[in-house]
mmCIF file of the N, C-alpha and C atoms, coordinates in Angstrom:
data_MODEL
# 
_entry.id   MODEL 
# 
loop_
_atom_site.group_PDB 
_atom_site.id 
_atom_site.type_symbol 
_atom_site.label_atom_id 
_atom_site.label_alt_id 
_atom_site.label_comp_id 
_atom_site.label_asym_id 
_atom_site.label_entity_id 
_atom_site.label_seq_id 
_atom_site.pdbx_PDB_ins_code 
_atom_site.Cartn_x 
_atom_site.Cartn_y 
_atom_site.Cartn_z 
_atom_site.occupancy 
_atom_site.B_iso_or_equiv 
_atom_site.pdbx_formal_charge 
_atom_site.auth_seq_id 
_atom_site.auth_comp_id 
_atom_site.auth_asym_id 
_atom_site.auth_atom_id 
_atom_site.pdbx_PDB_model_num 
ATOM 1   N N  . UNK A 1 1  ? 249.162 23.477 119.844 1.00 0.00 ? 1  UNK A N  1 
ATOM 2   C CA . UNK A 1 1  ? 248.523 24.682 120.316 1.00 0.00 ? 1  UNK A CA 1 
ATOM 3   C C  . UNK A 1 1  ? 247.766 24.366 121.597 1.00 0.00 ? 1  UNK A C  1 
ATOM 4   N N  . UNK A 1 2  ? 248.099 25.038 122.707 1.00 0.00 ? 2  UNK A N  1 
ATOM 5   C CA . UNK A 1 2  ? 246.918 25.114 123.970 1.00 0.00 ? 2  UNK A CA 1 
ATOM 6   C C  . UNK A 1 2  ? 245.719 25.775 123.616 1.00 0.00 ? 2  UNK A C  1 
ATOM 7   N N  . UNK A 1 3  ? 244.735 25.457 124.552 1.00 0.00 ? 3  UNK A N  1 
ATOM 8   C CA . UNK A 1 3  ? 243.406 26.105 124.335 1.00 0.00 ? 3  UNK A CA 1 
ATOM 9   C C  . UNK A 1 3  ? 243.511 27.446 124.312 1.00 0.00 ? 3  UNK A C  1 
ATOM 10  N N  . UNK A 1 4  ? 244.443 28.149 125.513 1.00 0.00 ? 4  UNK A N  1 
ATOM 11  C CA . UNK A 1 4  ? 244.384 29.241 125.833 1.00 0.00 ? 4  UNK A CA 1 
ATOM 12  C C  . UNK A 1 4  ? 244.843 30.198 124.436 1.00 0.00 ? 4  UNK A C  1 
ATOM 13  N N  . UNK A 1 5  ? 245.846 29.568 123.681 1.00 0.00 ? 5  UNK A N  1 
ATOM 14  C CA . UNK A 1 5  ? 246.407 29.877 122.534 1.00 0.00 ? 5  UNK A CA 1 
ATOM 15  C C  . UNK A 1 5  ? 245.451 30.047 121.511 1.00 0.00 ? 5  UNK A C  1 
ATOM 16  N N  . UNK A 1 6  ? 244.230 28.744 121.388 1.00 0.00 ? 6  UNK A N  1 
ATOM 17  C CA . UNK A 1 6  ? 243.640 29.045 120.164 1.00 0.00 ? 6  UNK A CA 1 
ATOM 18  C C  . UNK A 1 6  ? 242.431 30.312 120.666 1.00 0.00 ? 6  UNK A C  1 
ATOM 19  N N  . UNK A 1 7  ? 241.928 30.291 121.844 1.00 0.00 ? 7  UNK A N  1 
ATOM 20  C CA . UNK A 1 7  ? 241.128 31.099 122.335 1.00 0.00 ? 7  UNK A CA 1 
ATOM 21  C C  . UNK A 1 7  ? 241.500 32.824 121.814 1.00 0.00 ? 7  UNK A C  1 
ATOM 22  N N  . UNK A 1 8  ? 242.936 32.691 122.331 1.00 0.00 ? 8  UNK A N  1 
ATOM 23  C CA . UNK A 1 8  ? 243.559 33.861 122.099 1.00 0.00 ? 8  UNK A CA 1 
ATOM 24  C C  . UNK A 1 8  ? 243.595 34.512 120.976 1.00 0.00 ? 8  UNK A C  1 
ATOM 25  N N  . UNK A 1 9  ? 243.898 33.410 119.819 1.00 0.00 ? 9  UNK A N  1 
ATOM 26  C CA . UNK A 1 9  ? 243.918 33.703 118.380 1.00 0.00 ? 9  UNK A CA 1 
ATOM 27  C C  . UNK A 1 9  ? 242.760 33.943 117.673 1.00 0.00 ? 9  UNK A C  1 
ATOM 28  N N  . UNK A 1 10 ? 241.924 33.052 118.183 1.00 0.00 ? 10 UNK A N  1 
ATOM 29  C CA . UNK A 1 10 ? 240.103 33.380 117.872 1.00 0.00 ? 10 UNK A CA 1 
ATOM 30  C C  . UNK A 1 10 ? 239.438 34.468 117.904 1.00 0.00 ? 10 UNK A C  1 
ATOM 31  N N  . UNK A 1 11 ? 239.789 34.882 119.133 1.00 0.00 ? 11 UNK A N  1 
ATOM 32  C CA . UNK A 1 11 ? 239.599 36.316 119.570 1.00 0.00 ? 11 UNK A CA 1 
ATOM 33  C C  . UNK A 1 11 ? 239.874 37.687 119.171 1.00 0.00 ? 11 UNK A C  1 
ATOM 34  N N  . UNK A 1 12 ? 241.427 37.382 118.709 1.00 0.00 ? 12 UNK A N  1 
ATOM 35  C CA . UNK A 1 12 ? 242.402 38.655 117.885 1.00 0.00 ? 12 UNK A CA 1 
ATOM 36  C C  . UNK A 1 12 ? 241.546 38.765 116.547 1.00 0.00 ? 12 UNK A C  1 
ATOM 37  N N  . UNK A 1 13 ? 240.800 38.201 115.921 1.00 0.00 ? 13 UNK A N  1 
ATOM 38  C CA . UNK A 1 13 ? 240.401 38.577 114.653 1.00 0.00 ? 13 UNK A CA 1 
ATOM 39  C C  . UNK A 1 13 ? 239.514 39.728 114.614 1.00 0.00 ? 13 UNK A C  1 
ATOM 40  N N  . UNK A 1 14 ? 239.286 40.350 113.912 1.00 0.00 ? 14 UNK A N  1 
ATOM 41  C CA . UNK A 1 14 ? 238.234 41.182 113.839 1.00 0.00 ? 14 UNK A CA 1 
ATOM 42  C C  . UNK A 1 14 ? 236.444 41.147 114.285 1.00 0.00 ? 14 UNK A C  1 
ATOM 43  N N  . UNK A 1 15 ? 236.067 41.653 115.190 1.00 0.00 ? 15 UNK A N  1 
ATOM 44  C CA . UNK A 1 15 ? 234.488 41.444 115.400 1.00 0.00 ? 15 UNK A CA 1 
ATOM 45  C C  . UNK A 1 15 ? 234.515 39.795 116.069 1.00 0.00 ? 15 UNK A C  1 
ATOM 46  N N  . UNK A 1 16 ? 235.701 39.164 116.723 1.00 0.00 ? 16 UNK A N  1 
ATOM 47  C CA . UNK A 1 16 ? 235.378 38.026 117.169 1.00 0.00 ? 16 UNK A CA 1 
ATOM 48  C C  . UNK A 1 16 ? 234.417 37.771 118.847 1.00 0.00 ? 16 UNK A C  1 
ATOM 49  N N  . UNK A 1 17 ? 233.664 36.979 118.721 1.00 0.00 ? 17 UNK A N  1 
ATOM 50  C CA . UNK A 1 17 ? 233.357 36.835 120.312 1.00 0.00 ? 17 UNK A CA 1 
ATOM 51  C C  . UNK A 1 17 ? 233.164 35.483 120.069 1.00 0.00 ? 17 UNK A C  1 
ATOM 52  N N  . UNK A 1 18 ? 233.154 34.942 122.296 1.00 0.00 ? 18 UNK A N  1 
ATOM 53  C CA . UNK A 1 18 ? 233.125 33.604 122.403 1.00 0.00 ? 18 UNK A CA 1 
ATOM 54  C C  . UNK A 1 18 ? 231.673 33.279 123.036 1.00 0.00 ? 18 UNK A C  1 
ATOM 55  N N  . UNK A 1 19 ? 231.006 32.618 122.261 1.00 0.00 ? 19 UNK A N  1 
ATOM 56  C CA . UNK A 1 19 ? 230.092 32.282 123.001 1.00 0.00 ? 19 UNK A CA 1 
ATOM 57  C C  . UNK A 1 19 ? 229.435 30.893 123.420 1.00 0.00 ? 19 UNK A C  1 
ATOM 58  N N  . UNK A 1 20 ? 228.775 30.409 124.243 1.00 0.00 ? 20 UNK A N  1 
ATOM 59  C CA . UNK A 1 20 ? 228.640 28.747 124.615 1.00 0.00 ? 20 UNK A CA 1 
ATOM 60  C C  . UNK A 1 20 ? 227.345 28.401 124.727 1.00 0.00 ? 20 UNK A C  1 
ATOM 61  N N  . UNK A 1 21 ? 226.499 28.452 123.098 1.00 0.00 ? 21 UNK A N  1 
ATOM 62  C CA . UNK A 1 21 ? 225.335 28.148 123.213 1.00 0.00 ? 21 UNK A CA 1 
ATOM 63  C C  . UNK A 1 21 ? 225.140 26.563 123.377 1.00 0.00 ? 21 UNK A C  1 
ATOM 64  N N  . UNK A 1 22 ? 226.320 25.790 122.829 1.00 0.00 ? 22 UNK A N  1 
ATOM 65  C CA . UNK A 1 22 ? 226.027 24.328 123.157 1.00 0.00 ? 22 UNK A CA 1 
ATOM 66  C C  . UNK A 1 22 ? 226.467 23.490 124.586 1.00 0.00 ? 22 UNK A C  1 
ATOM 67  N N  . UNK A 1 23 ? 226.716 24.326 125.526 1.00 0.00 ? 23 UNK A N  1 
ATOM 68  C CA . UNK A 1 23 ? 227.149 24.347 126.685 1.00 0.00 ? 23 UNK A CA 1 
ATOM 69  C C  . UNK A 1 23 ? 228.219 24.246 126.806 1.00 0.00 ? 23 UNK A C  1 
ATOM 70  N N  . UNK A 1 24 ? 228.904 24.320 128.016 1.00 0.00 ? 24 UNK A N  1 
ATOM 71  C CA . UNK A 1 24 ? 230.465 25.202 128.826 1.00 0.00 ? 24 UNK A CA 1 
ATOM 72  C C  . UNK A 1 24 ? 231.294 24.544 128.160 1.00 0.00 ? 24 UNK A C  1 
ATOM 73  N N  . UNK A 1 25 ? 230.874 23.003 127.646 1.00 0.00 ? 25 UNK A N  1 
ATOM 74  C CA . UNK A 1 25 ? 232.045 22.188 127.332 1.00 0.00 ? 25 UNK A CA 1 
ATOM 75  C C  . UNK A 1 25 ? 232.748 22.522 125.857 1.00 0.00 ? 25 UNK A C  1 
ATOM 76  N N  . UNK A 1 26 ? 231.792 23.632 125.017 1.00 0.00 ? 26 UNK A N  1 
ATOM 77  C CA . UNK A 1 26 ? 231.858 23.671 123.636 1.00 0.00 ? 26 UNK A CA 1 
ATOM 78  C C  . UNK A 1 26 ? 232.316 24.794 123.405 1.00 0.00 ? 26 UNK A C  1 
ATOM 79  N N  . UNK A 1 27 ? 233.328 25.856 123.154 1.00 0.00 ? 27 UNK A N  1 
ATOM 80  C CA . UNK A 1 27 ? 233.477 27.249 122.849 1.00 0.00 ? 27 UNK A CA 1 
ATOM 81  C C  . UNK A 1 27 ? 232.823 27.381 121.247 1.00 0.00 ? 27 UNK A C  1 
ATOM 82  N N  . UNK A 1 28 ? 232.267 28.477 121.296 1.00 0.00 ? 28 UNK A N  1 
ATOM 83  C CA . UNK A 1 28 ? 231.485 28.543 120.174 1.00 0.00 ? 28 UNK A CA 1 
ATOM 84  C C  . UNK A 1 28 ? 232.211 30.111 118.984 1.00 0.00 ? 28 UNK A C  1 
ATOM 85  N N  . UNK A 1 29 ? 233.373 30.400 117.784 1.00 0.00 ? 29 UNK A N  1 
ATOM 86  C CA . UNK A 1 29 ? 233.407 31.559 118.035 1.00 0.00 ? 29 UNK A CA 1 
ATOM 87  C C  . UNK A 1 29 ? 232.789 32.131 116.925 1.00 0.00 ? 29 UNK A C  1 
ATOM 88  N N  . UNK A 1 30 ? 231.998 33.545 116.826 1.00 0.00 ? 30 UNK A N  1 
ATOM 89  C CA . UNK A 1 30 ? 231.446 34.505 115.981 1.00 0.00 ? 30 UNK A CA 1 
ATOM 90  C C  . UNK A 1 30 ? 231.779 35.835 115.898 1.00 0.00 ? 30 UNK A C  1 
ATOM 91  N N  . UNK A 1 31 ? 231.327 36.550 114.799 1.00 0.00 ? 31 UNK A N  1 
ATOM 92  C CA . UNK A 1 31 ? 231.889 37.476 114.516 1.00 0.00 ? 31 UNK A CA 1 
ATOM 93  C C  . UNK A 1 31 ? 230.426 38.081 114.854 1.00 0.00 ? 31 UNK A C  1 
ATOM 94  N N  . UNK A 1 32 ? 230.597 39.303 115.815 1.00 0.00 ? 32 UNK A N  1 
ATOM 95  C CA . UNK A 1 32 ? 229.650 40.101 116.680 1.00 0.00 ? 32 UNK A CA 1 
ATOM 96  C C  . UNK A 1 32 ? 228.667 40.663 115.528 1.00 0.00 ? 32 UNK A C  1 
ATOM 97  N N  . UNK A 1 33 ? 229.393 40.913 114.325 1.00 0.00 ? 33 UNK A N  1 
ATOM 98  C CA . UNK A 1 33 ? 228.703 41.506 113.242 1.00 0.00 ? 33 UNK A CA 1 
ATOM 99  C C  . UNK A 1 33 ? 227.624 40.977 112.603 1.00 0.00 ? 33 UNK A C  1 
ATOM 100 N N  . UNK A 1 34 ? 227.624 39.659 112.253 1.00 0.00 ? 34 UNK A N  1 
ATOM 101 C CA . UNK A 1 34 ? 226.516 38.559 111.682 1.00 0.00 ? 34 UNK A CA 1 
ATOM 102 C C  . UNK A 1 34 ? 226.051 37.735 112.348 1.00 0.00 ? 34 UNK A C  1 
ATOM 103 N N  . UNK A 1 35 ? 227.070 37.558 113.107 1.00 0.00 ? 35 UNK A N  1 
ATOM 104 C CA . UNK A 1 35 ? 226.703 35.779 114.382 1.00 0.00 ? 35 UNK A CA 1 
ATOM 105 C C  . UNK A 1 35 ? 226.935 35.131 113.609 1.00 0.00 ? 35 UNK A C  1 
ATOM 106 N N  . UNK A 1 36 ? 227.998 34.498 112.780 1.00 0.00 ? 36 UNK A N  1 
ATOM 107 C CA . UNK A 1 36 ? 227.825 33.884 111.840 1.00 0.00 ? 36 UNK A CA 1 
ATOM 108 C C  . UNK A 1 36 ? 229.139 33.086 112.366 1.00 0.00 ? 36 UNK A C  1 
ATOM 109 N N  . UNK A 1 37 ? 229.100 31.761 112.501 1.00 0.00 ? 37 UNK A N  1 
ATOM 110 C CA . UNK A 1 37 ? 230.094 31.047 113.307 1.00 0.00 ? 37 UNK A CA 1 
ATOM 111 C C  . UNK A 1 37 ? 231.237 30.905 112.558 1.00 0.00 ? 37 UNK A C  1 
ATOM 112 N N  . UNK A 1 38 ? 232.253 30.827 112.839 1.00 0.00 ? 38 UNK A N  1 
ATOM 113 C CA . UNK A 1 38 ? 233.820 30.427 112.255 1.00 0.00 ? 38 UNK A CA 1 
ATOM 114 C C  . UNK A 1 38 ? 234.826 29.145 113.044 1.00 0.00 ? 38 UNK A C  1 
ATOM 115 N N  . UNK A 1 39 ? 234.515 29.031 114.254 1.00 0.00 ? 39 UNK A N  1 
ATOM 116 C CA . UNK A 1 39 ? 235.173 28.191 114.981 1.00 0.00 ? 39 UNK A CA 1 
ATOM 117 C C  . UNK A 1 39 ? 234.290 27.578 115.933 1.00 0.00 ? 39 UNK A C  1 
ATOM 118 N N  . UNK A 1 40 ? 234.348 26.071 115.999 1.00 0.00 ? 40 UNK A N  1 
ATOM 119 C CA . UNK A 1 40 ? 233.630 25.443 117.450 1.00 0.00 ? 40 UNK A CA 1 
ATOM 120 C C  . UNK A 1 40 ? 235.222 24.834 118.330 1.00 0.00 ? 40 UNK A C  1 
ATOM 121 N N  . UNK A 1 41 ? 234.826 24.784 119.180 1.00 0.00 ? 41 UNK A N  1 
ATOM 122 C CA . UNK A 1 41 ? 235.982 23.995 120.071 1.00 0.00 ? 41 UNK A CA 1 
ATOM 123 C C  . UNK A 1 41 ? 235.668 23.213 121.348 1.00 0.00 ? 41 UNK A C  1 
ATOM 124 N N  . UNK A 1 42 ? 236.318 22.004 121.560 1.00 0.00 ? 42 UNK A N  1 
ATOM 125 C CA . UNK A 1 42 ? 235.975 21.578 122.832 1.00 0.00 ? 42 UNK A CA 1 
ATOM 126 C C  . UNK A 1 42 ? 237.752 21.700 123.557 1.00 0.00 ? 42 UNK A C  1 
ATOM 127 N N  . UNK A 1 43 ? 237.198 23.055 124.422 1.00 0.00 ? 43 UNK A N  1 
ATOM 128 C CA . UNK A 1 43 ? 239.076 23.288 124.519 1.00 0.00 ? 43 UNK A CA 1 
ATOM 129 C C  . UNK A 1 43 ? 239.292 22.342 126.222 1.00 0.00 ? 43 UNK A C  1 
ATOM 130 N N  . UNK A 1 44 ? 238.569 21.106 126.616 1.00 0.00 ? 44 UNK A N  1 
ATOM 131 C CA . UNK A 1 44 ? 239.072 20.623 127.352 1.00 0.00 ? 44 UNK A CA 1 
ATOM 132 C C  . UNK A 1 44 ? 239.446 18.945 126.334 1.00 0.00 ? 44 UNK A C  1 
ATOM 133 N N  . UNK A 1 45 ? 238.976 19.160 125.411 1.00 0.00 ? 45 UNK A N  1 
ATOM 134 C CA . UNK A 1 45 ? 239.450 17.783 124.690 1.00 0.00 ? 45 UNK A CA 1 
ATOM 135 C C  . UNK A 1 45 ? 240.838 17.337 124.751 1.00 0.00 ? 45 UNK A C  1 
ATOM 136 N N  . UNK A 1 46 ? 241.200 16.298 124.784 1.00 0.00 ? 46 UNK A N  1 
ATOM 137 C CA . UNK A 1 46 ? 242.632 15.393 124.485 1.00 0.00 ? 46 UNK A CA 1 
ATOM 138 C C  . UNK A 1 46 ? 242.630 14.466 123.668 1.00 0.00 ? 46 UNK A C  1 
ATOM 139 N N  . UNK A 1 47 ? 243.061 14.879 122.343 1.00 0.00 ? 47 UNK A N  1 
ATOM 140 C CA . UNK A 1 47 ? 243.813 16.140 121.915 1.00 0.00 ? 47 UNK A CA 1 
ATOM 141 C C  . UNK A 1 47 ? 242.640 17.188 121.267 1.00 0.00 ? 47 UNK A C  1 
ATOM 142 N N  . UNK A 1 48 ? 243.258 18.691 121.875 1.00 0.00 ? 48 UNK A N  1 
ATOM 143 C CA . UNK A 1 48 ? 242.394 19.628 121.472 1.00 0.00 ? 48 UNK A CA 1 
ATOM 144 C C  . UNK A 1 48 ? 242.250 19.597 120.060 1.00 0.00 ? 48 UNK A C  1 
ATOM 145 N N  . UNK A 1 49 ? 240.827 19.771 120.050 1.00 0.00 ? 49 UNK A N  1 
ATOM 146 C CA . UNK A 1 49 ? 240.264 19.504 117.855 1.00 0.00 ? 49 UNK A CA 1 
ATOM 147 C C  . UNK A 1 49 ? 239.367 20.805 118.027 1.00 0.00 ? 49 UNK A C  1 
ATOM 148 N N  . UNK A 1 50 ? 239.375 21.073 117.030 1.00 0.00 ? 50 UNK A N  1 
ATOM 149 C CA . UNK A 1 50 ? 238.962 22.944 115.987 1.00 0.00 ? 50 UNK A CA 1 
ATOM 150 C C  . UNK A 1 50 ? 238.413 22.262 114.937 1.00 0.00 ? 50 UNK A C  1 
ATOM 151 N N  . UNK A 1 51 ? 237.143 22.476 115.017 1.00 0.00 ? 51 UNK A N  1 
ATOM 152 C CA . UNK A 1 51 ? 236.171 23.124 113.574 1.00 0.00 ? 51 UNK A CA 1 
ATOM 153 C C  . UNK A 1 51 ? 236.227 24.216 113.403 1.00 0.00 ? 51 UNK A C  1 
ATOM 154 N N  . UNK A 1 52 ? 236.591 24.744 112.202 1.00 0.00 ? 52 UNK A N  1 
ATOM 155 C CA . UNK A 1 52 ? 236.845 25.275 111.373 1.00 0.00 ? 52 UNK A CA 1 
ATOM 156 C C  . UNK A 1 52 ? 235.999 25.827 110.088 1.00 0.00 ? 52 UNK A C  1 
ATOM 157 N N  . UNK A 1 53 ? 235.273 27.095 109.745 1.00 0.00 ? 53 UNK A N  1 
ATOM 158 C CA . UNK A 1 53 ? 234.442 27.235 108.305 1.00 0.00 ? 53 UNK A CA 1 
ATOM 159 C C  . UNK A 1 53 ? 235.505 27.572 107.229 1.00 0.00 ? 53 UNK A C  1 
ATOM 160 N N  . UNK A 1 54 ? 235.102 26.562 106.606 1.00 0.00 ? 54 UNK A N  1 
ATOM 161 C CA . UNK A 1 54 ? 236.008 26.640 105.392 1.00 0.00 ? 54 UNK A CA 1 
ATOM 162 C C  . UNK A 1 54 ? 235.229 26.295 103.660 1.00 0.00 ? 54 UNK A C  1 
ATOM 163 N N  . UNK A 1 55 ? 235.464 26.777 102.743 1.00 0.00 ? 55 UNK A N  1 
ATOM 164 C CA . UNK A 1 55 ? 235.180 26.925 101.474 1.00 0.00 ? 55 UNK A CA 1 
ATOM 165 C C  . UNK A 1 55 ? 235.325 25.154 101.144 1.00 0.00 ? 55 UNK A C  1 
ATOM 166 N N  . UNK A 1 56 ? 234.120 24.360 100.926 1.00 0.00 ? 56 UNK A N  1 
ATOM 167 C CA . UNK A 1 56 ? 233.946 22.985 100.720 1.00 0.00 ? 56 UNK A CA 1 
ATOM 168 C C  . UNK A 1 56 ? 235.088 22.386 99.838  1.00 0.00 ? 56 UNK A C  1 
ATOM 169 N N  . UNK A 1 57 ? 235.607 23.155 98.913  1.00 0.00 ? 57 UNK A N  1 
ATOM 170 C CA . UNK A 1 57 ? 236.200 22.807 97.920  1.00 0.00 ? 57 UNK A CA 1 
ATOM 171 C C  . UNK A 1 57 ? 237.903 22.798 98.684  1.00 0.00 ? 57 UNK A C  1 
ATOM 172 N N  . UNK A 1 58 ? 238.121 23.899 99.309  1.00 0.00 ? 58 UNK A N  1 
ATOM 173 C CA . UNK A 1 58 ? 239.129 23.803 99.661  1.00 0.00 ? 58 UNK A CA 1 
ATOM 174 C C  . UNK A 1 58 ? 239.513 23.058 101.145 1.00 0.00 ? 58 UNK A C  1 
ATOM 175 N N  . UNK A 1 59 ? 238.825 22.748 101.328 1.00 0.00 ? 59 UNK A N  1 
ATOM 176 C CA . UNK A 1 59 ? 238.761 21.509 102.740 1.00 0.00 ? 59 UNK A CA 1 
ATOM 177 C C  . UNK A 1 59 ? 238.685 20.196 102.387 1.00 0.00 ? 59 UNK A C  1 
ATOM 178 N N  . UNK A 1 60 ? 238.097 20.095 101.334 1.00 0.00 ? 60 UNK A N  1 
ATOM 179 C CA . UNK A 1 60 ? 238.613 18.485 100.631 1.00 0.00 ? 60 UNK A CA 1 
ATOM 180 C C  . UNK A 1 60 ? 240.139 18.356 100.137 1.00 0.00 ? 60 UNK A C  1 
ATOM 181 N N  . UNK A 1 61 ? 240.541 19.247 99.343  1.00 0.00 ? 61 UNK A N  1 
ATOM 182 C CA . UNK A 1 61 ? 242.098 19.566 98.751  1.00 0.00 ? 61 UNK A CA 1 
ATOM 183 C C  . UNK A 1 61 ? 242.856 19.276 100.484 1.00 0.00 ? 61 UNK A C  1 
ATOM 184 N N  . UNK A 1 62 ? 242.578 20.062 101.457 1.00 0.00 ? 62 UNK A N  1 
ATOM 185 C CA . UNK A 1 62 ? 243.227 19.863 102.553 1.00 0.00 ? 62 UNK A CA 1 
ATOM 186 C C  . UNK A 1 62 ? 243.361 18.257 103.314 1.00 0.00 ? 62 UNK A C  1 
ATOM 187 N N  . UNK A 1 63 ? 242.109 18.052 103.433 1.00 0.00 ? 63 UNK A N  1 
ATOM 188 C CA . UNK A 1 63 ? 241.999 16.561 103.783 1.00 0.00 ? 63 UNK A CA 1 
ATOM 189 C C  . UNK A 1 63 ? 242.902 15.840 102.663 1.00 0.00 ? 63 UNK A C  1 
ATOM 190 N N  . UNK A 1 64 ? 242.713 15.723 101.205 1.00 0.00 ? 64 UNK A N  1 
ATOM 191 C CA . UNK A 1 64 ? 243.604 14.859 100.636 1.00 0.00 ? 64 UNK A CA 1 
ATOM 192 C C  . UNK A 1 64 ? 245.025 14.796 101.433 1.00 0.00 ? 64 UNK A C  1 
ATOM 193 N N  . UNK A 1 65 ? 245.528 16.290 101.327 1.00 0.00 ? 65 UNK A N  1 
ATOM 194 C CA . UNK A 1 65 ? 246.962 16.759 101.849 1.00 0.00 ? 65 UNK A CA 1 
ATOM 195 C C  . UNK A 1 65 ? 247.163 16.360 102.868 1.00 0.00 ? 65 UNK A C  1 
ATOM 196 N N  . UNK A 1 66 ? 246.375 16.331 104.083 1.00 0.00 ? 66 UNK A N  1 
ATOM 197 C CA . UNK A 1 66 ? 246.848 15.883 105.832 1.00 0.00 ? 66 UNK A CA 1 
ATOM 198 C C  . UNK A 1 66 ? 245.855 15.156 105.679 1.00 0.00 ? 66 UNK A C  1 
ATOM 199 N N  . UNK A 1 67 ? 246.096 13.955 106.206 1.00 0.00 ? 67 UNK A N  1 
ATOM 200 C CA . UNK A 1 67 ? 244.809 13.376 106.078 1.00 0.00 ? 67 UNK A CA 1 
ATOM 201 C C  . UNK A 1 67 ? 245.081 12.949 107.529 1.00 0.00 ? 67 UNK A C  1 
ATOM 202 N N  . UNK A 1 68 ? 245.809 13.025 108.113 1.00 0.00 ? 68 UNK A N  1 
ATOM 203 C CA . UNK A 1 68 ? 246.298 12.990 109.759 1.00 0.00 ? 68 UNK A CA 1 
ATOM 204 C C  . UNK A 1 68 ? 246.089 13.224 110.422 1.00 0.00 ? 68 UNK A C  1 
ATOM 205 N N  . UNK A 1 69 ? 246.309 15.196 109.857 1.00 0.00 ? 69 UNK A N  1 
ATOM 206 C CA . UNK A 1 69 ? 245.518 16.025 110.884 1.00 0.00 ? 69 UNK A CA 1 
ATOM 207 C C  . UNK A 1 69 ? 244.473 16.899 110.756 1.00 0.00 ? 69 UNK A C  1 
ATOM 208 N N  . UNK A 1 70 ? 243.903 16.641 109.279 1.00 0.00 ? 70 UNK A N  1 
ATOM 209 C CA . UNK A 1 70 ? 242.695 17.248 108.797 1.00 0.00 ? 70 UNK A CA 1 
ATOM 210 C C  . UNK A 1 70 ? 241.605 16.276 108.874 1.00 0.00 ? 70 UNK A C  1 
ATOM 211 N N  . UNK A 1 71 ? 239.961 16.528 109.452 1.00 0.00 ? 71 UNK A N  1 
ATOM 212 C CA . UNK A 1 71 ? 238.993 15.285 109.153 1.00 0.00 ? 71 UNK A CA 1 
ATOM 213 C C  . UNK A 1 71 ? 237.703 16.119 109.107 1.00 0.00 ? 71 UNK A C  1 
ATOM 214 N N  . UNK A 1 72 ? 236.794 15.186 108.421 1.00 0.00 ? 72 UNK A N  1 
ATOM 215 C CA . UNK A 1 72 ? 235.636 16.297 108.755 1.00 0.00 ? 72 UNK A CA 1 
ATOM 216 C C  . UNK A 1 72 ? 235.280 16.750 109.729 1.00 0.00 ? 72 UNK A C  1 
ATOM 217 N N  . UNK A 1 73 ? 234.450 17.972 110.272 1.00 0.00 ? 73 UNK A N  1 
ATOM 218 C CA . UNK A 1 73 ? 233.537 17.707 111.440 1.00 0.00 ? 73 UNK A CA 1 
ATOM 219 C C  . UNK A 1 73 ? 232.922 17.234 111.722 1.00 0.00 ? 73 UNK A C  1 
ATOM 220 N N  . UNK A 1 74 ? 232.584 16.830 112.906 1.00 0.00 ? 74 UNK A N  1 
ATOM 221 C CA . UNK A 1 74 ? 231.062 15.547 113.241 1.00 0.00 ? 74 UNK A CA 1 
ATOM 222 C C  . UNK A 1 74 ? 230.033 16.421 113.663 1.00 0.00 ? 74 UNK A C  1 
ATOM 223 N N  . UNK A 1 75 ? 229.034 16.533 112.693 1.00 0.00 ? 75 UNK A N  1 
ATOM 224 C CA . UNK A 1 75 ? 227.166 17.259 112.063 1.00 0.00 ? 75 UNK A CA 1 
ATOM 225 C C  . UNK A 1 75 ? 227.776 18.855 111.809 1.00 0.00 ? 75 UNK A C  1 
ATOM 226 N N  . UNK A 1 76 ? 228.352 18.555 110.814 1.00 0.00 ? 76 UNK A N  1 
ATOM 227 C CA . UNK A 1 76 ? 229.430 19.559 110.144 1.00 0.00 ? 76 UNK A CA 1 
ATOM 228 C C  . UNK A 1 76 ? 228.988 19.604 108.491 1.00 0.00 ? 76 UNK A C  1 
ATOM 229 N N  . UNK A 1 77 ? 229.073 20.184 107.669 1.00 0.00 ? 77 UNK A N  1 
ATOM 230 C CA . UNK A 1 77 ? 228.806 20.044 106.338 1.00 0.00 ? 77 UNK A CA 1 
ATOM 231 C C  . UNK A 1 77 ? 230.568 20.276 105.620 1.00 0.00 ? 77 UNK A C  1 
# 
């Protein structure tokens, strides 16, 4: 996926916006409704990496499964 791609997709969801409270280098995305974050990104990274909010339980099951291309976030819960 390109940045422009995940940006794009981030965006299409319902009530999404981008915002860069941790500065330019970090896309930050929320839903306009709560502010309640769903995605961080550093979309100049190589290779581009996505945090992701996900249900604790089911992000461990995932990591077992990919353990390749799934990892925690870093100061992530």
């Amino acid at each position: 996926m390109t940045p422009d791609a995940l940006v794009d997709l981030c965006l299409s969801l319902p009530q999404a916006v981008e915002t860069f409270p941790f500065g330019e280098e970090t896309s930050v995305f929320k839903t306009s409704g709560n502010g309640k974050i769903f995605a961080l990104a550093a979309l100049a990274g190589d290779p581009l990496t996505v945090s992701l909010k996900c249900d604790p339980e089911e992000s461990r099951a995932l990591r077992e499964e990919f353990p390749a291309w799934i990892t925690p976030g870093y100061h992530l819960n």
